[in-house]
GUTI-582289 format. One record per residue: residue in one letter; z, y, x of N, C-alpha, C in turn; residue number from 1. Coordinates in nm, 4 decimals, decimal comma. Layout:
<sites>
{aa: A&npz: Z&npy: Y&npx: X&capz: Z&capy: Y&capx: X&cpz: Z&cpy: Y&cpx: X&i: NUM} $
...
</sites>
This chain:
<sites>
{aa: X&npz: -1,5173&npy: -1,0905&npx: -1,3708&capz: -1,5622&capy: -1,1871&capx: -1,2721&cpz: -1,4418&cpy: -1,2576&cpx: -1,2132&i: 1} $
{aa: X&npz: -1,4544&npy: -1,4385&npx: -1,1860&capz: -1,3149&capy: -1,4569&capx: -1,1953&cpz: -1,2032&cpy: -1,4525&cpx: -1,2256&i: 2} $
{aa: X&npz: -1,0964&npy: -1,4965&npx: -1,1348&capz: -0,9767&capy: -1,4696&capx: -1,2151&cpz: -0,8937&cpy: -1,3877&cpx: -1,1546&i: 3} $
{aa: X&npz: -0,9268&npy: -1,3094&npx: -1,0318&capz: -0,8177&capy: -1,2069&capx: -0,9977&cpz: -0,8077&cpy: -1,0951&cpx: -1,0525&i: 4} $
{aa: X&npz: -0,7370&npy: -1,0310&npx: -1,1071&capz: -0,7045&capy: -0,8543&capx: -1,1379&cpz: -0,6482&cpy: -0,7973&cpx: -1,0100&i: 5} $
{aa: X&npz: -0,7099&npy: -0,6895&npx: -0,9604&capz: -0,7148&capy: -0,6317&capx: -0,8773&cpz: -0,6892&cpy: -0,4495&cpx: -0,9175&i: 6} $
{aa: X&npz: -0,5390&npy: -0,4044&npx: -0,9119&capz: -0,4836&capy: -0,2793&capx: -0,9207&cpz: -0,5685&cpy: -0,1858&cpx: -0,8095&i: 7} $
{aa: X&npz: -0,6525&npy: -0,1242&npx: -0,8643&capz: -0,6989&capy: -0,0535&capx: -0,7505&cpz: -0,5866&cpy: 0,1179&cpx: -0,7260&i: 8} $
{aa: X&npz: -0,5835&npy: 0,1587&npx: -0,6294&capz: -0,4807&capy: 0,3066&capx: -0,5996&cpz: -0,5613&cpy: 0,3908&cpx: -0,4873&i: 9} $
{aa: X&npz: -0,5284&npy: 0,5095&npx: -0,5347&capz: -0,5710&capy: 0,5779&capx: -0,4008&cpz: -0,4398&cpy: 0,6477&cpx: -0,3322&i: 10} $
{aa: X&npz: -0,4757&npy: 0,6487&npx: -0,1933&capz: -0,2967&capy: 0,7403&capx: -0,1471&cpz: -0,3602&cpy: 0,8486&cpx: -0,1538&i: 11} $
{aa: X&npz: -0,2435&npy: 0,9344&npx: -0,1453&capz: -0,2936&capy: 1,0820&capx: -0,1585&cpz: -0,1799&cpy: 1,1019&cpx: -0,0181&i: 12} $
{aa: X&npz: -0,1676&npy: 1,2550&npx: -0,0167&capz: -0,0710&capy: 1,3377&capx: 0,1040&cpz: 0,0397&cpy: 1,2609&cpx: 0,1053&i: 13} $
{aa: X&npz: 0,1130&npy: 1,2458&npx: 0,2382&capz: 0,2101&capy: 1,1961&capx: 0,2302&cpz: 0,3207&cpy: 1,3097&cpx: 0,2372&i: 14} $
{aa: X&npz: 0,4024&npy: 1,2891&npx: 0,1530&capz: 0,5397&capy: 1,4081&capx: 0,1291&cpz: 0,6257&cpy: 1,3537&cpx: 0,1484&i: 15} $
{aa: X&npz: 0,6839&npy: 1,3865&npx: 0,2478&capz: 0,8254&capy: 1,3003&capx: 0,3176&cpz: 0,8130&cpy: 1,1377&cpx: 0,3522&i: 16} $
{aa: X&npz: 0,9073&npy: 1,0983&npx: 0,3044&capz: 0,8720&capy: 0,9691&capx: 0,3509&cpz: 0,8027&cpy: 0,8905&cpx: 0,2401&i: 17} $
{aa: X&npz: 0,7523&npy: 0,9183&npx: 0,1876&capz: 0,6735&capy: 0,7691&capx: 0,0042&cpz: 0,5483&cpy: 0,8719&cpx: 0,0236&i: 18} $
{aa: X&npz: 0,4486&npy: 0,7940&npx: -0,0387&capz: 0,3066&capy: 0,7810&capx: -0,0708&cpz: 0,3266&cpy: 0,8165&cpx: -0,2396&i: 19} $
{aa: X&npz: 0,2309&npy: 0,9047&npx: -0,2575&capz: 0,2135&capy: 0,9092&capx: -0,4041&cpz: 0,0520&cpy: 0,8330&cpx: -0,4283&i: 20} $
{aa: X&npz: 0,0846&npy: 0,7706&npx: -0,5491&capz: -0,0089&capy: 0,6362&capx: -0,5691&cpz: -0,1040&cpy: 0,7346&cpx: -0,6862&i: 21} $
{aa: X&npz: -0,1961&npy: 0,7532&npx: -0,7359&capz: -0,2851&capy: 0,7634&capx: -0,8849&cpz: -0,3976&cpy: 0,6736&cpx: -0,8678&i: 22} $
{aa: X&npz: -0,3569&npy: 0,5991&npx: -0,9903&capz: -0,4579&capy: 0,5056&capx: -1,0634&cpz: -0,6313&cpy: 0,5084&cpx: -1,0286&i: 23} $
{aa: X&npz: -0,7392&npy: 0,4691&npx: -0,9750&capz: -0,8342&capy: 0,5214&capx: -0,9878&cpz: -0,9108&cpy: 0,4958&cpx: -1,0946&i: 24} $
{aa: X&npz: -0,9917&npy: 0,5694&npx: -1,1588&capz: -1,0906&capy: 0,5631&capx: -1,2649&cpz: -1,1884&cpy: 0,4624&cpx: -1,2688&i: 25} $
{aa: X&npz: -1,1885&npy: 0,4513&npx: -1,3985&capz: -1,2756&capy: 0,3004&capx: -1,4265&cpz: -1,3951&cpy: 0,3780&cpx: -1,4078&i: 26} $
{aa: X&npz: -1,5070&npy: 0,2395&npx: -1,3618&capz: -1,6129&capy: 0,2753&capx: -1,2979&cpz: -1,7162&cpy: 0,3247&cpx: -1,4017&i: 27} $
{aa: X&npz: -1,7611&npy: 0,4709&npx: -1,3516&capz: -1,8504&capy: 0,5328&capx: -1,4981&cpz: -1,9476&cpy: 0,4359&cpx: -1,5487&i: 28} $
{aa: X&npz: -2,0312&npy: 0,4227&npx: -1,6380&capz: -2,1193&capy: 0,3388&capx: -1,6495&cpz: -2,2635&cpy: 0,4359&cpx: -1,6762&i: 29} $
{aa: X&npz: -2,2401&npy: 0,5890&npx: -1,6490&capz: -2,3591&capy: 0,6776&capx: -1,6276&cpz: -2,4362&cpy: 0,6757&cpx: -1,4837&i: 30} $
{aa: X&npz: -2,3607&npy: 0,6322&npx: -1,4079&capz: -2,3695&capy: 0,6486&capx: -1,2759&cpz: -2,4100&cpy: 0,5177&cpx: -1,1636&i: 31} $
{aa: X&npz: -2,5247&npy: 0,5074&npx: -1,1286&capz: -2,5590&capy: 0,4093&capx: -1,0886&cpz: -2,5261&cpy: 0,4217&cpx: -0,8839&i: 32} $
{aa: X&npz: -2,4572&npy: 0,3803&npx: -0,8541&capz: -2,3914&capy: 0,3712&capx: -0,7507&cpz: -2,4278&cpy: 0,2212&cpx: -0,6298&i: 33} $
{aa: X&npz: -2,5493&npy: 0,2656&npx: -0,5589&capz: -2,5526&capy: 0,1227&capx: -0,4766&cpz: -2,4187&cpy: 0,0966&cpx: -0,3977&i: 34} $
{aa: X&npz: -2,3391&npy: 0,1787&npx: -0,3126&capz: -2,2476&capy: 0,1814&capx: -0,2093&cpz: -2,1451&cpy: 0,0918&cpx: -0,3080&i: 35} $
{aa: X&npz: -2,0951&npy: 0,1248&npx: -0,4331&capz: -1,9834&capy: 0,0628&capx: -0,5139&cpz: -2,0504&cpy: -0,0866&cpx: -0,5334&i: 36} $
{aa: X&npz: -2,2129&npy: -0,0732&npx: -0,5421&capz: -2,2149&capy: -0,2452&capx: -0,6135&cpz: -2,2137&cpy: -0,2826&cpx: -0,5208&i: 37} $
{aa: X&npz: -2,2747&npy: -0,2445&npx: -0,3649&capz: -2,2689&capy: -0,3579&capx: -0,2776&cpz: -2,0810&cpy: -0,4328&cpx: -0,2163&i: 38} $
{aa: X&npz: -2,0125&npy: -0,3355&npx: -0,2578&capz: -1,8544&capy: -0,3436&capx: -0,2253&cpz: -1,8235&cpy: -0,4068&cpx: -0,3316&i: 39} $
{aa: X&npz: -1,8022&npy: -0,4059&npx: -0,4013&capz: -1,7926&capy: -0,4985&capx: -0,5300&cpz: -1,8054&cpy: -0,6060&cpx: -0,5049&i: 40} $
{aa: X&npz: -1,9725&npy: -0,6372&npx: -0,4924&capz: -2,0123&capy: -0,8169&capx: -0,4501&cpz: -1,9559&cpy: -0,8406&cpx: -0,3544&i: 41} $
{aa: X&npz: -1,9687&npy: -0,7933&npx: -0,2200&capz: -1,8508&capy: -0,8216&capx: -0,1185&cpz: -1,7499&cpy: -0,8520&cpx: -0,0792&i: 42} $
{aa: X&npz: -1,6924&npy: -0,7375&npx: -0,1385&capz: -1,5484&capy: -0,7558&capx: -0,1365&cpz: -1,4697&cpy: -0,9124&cpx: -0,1910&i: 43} $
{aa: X&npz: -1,4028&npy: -0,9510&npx: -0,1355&capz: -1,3387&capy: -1,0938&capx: -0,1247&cpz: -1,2058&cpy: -1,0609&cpx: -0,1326&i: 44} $
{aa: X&npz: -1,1065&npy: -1,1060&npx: -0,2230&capz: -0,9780&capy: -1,0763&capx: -0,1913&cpz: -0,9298&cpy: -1,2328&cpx: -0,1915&i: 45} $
{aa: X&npz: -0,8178&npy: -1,2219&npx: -0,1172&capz: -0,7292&capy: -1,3931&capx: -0,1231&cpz: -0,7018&cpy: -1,3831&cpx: -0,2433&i: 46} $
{aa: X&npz: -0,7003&npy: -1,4990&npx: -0,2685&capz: -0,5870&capy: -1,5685&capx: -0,3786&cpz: -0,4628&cpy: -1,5392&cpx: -0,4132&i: 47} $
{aa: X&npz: -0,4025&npy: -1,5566&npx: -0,2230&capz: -0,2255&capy: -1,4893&capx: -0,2266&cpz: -0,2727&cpy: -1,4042&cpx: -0,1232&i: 48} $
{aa: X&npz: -0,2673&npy: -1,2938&npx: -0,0996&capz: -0,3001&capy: -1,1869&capx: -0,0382&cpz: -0,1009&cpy: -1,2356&cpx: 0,0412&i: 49} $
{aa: X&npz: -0,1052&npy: -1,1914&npx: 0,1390&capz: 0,0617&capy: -1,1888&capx: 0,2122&cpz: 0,1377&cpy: -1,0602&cpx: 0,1903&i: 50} $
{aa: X&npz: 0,0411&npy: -0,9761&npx: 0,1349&capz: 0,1164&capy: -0,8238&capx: 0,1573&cpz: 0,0323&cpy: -0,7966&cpx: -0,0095&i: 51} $
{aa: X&npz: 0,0645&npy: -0,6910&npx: -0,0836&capz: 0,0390&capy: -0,6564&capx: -0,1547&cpz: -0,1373&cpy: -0,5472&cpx: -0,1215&i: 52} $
{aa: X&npz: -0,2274&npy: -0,5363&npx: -0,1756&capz: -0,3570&capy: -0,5168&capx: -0,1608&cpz: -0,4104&cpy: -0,3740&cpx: -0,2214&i: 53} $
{aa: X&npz: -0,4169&npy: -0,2599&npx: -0,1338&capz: -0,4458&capy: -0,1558&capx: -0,1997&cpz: -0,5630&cpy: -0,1141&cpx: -0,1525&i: 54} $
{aa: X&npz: -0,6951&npy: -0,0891&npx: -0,2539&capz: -0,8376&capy: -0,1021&capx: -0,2251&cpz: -0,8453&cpy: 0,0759&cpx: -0,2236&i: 55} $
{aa: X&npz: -0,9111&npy: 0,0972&npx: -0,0875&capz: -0,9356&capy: 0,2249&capx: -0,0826&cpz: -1,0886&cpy: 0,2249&cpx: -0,0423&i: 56} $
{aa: X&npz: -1,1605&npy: 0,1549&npx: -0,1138&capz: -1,3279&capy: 0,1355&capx: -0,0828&cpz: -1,4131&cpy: 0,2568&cpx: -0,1495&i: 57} $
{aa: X&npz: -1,3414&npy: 0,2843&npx: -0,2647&capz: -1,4152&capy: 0,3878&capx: -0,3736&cpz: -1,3333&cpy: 0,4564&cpx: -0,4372&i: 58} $
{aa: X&npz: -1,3339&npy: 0,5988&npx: -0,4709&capz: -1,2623&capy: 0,6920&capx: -0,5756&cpz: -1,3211&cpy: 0,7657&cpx: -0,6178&i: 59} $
{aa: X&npz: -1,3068&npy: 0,8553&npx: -0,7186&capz: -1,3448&capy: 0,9649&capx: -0,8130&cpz: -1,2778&cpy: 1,0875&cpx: -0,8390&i: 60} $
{aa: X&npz: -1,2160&npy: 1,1474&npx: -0,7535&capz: -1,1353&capy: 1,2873&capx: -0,7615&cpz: -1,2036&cpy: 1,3708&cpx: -0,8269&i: 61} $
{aa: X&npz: -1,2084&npy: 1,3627&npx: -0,9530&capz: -1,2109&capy: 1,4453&capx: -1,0268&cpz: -1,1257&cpy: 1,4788&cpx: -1,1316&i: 62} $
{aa: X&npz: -1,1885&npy: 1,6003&npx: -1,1751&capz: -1,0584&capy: 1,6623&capx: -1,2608&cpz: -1,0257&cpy: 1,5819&cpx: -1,3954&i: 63} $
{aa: X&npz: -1,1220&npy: 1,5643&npx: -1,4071&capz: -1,0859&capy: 1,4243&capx: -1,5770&cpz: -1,0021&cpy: 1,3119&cpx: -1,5314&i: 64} $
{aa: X&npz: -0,9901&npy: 1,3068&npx: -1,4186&capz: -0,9482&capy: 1,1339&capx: -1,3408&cpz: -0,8194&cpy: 1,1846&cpx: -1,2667&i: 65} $
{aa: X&npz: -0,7390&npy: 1,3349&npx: -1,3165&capz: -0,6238&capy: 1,3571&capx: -1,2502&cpz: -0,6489&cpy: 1,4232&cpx: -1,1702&i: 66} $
{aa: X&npz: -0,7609&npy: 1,5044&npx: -1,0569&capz: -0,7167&capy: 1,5576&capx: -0,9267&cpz: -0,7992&cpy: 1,7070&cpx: -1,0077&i: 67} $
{aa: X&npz: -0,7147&npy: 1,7732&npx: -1,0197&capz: -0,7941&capy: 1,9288&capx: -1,0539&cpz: -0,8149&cpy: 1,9789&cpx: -0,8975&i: 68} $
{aa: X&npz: -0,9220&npy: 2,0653&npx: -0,9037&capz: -0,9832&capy: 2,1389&capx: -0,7773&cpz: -0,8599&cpy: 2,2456&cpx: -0,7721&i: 69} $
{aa: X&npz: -0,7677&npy: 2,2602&npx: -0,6423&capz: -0,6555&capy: 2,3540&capx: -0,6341&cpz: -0,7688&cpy: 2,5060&cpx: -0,6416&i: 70} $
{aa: X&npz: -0,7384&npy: 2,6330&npx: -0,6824&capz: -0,7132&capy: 2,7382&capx: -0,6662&cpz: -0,8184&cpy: 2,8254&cpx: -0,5219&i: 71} $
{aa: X&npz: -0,7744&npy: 2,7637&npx: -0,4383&capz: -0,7800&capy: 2,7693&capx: -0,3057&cpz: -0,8625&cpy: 2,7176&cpx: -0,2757&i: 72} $
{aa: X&npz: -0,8952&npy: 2,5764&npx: -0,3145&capz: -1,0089&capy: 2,5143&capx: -0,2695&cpz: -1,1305&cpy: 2,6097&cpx: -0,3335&i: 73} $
{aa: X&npz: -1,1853&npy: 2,6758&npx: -0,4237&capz: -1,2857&capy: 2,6847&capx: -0,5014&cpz: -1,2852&cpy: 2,8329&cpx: -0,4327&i: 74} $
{aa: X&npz: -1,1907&npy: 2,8946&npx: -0,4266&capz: -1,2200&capy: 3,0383&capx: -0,3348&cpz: -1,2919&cpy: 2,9785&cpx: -0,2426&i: 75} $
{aa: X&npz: -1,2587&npy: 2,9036&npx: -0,1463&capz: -1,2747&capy: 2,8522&capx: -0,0342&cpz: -1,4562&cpy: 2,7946&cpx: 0,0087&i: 76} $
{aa: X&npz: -1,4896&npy: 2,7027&npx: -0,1283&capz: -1,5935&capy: 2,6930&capx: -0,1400&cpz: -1,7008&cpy: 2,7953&cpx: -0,1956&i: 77} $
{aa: X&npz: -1,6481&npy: 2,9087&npx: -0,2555&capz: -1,7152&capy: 3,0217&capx: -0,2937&cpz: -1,7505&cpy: 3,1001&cpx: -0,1406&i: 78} $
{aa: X&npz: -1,6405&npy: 3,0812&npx: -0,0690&capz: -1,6899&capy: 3,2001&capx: 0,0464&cpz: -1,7637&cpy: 3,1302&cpx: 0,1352&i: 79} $
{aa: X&npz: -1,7515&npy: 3,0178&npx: 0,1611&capz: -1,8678&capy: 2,8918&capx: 0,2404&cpz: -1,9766&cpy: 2,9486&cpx: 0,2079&i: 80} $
{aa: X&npz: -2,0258&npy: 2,9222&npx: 0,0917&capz: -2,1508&capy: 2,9299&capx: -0,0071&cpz: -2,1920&cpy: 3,0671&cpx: 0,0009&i: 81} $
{aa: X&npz: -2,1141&npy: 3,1677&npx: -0,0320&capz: -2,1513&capy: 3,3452&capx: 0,0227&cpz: -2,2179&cpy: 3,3679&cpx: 0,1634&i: 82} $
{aa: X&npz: -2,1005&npy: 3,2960&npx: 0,2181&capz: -2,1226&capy: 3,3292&capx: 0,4081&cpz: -2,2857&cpy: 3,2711&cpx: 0,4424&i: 83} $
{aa: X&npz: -2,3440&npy: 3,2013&npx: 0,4129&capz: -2,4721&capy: 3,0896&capx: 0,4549&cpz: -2,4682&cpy: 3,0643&cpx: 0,5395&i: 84} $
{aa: X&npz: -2,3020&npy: 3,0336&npx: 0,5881&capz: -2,2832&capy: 3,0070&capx: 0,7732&cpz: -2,3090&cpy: 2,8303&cpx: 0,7398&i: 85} $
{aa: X&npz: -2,2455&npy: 2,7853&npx: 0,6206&capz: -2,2825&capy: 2,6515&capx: 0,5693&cpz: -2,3811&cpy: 2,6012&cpx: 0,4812&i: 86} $
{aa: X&npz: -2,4673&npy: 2,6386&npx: 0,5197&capz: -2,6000&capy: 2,5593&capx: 0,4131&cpz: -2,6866&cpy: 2,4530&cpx: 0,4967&i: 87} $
{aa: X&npz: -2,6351&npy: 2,3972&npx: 0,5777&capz: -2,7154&capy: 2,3458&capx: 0,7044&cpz: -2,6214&cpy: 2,2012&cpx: 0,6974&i: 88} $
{aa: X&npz: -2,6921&npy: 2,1067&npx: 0,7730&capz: -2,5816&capy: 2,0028&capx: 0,8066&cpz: -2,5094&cpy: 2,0390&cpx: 0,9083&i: 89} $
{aa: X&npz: -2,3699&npy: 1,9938&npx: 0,8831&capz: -2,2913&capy: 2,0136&capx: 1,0005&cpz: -2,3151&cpy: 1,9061&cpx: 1,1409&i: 90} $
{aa: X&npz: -2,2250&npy: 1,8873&npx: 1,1710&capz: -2,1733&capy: 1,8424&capx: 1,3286&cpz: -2,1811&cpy: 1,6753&cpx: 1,2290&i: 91} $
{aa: X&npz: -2,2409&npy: 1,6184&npx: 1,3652&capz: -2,1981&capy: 1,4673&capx: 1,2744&cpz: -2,0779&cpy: 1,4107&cpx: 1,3052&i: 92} $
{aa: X&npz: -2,0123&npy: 1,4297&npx: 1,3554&capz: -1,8729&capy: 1,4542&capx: 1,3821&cpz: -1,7301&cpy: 1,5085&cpx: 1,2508&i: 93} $
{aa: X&npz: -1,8338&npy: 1,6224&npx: 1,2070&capz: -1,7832&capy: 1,7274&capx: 1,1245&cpz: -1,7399&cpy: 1,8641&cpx: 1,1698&i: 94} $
{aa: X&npz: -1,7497&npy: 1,9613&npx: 1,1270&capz: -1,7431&capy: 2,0521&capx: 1,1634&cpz: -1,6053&cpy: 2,1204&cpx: 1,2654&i: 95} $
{aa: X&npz: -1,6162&npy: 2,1956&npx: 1,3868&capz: -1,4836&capy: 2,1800&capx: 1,4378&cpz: -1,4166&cpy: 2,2410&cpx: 1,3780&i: 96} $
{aa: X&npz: -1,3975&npy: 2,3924&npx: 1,3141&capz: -1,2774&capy: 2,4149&capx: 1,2341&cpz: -1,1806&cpy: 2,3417&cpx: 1,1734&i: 97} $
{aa: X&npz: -1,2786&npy: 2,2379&npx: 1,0791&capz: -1,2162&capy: 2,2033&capx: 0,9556&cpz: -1,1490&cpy: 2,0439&cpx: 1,0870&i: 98} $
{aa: X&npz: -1,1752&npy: 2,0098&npx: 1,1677&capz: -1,0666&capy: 1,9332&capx: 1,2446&cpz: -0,9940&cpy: 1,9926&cpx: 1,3228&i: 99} $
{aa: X&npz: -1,0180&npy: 2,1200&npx: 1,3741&capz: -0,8807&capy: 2,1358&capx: 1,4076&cpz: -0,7665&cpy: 2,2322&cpx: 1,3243&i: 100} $
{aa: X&npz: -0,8157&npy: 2,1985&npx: 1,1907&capz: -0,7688&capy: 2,2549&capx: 1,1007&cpz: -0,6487&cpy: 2,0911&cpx: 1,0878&i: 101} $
{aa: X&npz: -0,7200&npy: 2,0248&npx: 1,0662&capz: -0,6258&capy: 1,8590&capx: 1,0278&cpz: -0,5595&cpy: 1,8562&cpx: 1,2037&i: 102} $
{aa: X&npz: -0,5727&npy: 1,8855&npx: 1,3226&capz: -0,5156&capy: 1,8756&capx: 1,3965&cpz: -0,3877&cpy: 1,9745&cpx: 1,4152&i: 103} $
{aa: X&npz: -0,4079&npy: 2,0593&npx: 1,3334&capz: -0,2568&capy: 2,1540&capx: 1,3721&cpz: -0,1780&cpy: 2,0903&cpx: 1,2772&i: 104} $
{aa: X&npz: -0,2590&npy: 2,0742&npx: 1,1536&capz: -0,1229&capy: 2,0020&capx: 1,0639&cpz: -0,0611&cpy: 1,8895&cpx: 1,0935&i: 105} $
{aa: X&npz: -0,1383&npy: 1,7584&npx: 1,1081&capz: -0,0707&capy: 1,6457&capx: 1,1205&cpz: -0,0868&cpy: 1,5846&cpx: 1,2655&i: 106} $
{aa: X&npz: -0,0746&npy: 1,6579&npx: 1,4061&capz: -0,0605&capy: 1,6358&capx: 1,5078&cpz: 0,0722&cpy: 1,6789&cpx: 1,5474&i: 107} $
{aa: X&npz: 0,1574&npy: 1,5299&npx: 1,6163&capz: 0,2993&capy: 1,6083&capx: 1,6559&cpz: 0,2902&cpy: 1,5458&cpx: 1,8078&i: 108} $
{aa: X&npz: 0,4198&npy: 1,5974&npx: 1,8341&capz: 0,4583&capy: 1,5599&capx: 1,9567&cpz: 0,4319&cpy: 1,3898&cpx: 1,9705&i: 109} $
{aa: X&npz: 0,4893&npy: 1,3178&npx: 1,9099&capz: 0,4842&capy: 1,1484&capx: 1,8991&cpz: 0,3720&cpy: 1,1140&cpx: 1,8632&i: 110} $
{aa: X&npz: 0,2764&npy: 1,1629&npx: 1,8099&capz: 0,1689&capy: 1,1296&capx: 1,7623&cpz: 0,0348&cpy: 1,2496&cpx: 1,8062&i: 111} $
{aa: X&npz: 0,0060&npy: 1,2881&npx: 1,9540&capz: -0,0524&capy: 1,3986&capx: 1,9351&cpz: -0,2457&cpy: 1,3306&cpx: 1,9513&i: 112} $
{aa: X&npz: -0,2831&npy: 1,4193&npx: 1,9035&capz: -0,4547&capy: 1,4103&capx: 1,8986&cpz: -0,5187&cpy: 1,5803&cpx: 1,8881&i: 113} $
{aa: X&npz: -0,6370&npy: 1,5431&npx: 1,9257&capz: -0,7087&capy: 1,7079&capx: 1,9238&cpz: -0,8126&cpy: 1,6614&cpx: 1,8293&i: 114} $
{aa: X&npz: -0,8834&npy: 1,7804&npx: 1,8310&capz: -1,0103&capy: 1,8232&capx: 1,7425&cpz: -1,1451&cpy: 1,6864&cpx: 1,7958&i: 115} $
{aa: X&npz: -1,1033&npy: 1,6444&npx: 1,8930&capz: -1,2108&capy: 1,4979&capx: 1,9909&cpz: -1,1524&cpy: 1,3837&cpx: 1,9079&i: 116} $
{aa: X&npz: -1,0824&npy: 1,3806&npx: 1,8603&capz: -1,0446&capy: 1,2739&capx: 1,7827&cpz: -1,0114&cpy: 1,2383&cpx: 1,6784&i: 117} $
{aa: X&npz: -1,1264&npy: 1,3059&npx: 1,6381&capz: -1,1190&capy: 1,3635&capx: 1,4179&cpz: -1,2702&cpy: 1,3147&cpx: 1,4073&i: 118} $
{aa: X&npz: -1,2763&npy: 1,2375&npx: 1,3093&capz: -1,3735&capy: 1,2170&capx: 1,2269&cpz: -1,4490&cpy: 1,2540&cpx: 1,1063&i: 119} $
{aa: X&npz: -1,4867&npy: 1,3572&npx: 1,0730&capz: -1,5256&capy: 1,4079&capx: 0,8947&cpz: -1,6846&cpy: 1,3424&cpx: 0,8835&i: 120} $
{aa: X&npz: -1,6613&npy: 1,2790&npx: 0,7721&capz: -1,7908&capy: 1,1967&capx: 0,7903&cpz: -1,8003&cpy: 1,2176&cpx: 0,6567&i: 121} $
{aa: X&npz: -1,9285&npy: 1,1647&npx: 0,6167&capz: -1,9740&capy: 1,1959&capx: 0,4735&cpz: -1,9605&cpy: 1,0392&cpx: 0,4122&i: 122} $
{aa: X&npz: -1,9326&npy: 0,9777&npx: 0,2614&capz: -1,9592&capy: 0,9135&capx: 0,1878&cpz: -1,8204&cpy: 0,8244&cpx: 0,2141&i: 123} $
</sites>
């Protein structure tokens, strides 16, 4: 459609000071996705964008597409799933652990926030 090519990237963790970039996966064609088509038609990019344009609208972390499930994570989701403390919807917020889990890590002195100012949202 048209004539722009559009590099799509996702960031991942930041490790020191640089962003590690991976490619995202071309869009399955098994998978019928309203949220991607309506972003798609939408989405408008300039012509000359002023800054370089990194689309973080949609990704696919999966293990074919580069992100294997760590180790840890899958224990992690095994004991969720054991416990039946999670079979329910959470907090629409998201659950407080798992923010003030992201608040001990990436809350500092210069930048501080609590568990009131975390968002885990679905989609």
């Amino acid at each position: 459609r048209g004539g722009i090519t559009i590099k799509k990237v996702i960031l991942l963790n930041m490790e020191g000071s640089a962003w590690t970039k991976k490619p995202v996966a071309a869009k399955r064609a098994d998978v019928l996705n309203p949220i991607r088509a309506t972003i798609e038609k939408e989405f408008k990019v300039p012509e000359d964008p002023p800054v370089p344009l990194i689309n973080l609208t949609l990704g696919e972390p999966t293990k074919a597409n580069g992100y294997p499930l760590p180790e840890v994570t899958k224990e992690a989701i095994i004991e969720a799933v054991e416990s039946e403390k999670f079979n329910g919807y959470t907090h629409s917020s998201g659950c407080l652990p798992a923010r003030q889990a992201i608040v001990e890590k990436y809350s500092t002195e210069d930048a501080p926030f609590t568990a009131n100012d975390v968002l885990l949202t679905f989609g």
